[in-house]
C-alpha positions in Angstrom: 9.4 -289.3 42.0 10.8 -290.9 39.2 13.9 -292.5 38.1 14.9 -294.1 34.6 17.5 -294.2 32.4 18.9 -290.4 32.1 16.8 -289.2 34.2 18.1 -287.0 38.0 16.7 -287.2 40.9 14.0 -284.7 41.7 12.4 -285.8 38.5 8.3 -285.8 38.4 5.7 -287.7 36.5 2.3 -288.0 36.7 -0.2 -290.2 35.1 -4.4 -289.7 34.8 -6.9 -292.4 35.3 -9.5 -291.2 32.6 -13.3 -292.2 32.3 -15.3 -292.9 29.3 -16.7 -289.8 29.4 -13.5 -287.7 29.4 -11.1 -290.1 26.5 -14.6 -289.4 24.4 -15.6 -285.6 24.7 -12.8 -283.9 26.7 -9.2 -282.3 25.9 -7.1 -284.8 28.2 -3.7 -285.1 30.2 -2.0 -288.4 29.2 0.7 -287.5 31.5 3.0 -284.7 32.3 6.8 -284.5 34.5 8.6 -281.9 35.2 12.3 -283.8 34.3 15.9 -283.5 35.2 17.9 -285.9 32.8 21.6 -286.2 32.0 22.9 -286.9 28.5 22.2 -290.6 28.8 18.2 -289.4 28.5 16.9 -291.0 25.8 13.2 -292.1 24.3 12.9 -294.2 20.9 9.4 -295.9 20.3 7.1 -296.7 18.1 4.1 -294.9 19.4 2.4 -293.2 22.5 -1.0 -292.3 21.3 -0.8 -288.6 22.3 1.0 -285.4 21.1 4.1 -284.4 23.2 4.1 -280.8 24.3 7.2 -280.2 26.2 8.9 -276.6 27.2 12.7 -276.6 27.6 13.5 -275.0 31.4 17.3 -275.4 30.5 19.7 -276.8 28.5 18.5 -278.8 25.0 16.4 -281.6 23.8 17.2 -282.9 20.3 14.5 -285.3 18.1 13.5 -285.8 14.9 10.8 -284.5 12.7 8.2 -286.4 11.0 10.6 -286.5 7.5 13.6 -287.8 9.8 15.6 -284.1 10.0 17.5 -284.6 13.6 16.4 -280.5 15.6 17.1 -279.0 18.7 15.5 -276.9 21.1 16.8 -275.2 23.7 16.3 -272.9 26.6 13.0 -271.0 26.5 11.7 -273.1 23.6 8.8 -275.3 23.2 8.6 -279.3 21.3 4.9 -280.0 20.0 5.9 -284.1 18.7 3.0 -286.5 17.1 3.6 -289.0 19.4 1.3 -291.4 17.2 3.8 -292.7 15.2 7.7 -293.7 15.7 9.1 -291.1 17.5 12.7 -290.3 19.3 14.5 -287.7 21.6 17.3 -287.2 23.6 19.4 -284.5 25.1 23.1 -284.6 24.6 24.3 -282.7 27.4 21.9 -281.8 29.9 17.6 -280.9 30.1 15.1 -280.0 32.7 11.8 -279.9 31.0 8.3 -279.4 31.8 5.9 -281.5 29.7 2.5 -283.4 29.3 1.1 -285.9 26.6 -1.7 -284.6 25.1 -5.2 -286.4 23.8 -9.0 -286.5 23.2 -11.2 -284.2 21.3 -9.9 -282.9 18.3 -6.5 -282.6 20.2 -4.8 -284.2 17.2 -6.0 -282.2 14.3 -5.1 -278.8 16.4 -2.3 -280.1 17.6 -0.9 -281.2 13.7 -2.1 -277.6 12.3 -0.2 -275.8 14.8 2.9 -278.0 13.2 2.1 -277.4 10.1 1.5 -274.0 11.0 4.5 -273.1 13.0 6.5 -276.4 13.0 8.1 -278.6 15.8 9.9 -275.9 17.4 7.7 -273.3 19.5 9.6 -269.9 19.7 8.0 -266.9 21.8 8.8 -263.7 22.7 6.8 -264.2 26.1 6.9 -267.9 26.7 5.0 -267.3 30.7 1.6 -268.6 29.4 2.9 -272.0 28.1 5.2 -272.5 31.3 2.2 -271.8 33.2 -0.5 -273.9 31.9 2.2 -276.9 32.0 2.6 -276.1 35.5 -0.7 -276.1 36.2 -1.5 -279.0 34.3 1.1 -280.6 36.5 0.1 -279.7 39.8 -3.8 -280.5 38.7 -2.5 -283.8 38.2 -0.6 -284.2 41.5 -3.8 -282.8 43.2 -6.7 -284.5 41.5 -7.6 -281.8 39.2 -11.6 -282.6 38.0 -11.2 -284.0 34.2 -13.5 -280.8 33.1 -10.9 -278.4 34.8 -7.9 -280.3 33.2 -9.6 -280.6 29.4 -9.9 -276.4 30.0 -6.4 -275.9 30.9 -4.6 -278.4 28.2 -7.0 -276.2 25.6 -5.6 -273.4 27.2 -2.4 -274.5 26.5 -2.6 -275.6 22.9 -4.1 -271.8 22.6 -1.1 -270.4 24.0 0.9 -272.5 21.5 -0.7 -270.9 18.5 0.5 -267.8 17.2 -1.8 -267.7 13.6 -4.0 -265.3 15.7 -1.2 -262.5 15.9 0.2 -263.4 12.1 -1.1 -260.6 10.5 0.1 -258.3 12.6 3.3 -259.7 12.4 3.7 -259.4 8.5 3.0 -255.5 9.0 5.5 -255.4 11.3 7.9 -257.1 9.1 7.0 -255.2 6.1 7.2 -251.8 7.9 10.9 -253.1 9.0 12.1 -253.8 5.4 10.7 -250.5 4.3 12.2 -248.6 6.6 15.7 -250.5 6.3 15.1 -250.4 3.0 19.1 -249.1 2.2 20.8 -251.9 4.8 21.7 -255.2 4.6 18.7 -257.2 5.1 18.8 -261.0 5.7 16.3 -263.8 6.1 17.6 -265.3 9.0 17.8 -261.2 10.9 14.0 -261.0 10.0 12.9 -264.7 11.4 15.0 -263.8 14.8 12.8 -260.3 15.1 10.0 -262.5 15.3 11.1 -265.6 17.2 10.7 -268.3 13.9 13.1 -270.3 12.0 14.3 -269.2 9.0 12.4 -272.2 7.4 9.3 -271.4 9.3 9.3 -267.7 8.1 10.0 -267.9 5.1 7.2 -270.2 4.5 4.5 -268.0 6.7 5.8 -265.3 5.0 5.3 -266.4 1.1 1.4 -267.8 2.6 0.4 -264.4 3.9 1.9 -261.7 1.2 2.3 -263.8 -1.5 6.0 -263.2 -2.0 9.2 -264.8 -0.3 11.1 -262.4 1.7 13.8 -262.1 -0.6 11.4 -261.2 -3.2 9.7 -258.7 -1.3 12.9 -256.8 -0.8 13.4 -256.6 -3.8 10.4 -255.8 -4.7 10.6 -252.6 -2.2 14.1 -251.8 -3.3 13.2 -251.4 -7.2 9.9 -249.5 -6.4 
């Protein structure tokens, strides 16, 4: 059990004791919690060599980005953070959270391009997979998981994190909407929410995969 500043009773954390071998060649488990915190929870540092991947269970968790723009998630929504350089998060009401710091490997190269990607904020239709793997991550922990078994399940994770693999389909889906709404009032921010992005976030995955924003594509479908 734990107990810090902000942080309820109840609260879990979990560190790993890591050979050679593992920090070198394997996908590892920092830590991981599963935490109750109040609105007095707060982190501010200057680095924890490690990505953050933390689900939101209930409630929020606000931080900032790596150009200093202050974001929330909430319920059902997942936080991938560089935790290599100054970092700070806090909830201003109320979060329980399930989470583990990630390393090793090329953990930080996938870890950035799912950012870059997707950004900080993690939004799924069907978030089960990622609650599950940080459970089990979790639980391995607790129960001396074998360093092989935990490098396949944080991979398995980060997996679950990345949704480039279904982003194809998703522009069909999209353009196949705006063709067949063709006469309504279409917005941005109504075609990120039908895919579970931020407007910011869509727009840009958007302009990468068809070559046009989505404003232009409407237009584009409503003068041809």
């Amino acid at each position: 059990k734990q107990k810090g500043q902000g942080m309820l009773p109840n609260s879990d954390i979990y560190f790993s004791s890591l050979s050679a071998r593992a920090k070198t060649l394997f996908y590892n488990a920092l830590c991981a919690g599963h935490f109750y915190c109040d609105k007095n929870y707060l982190v501010d540092r200057d680095c924890y060599d490690s990505f953050l991947i933390l689900h939101v269970l209930k409630g929020s968790i606000s931080f900032k980005n790596k150009d200093g723009v202050e974001m929330t998630a909430t319920e059902n929504e997942t936080v991938i953070m560089d935790c290599y350089k100054p970092h700070f998060y806090c909830t201003h009401d109320y979060l329980e959270s399930v989470w583990v710091h990630v390393a090793g490997c090329n953990s930080a190269e996938l870890c950035e391009s799912i950012i870059n990607e997707q950004g900080n904020i993690i939004k799924l239709k069907d978030c089960s997979k990622i609650k599950s793997s940080l459970f089990t991550i979790l639980n391995g922990m607790s129960a001396g998981m074998s360093e092989a078994e935990m490098a396949i399940e944080v991979y398995r994770l980060m997996l679950s994190l990345d949704k480039r693999s279904g982003a194809e389909d998703t522009l069909r889906s999209i353009q196949s909407y705006i063709e067949s709404h063709i006469s309504e009032n279409i917005t941005v921010k109504h075609l990120a929410d039908t895919v579970h992005m931020s407007v910011t976030h869509f727009s840009r995955v958007f302009k990468q995969k068809s070559g046009f924003s989505p404003y232009e594509y409407v237009l584009n479908v409503r003068l041809n």
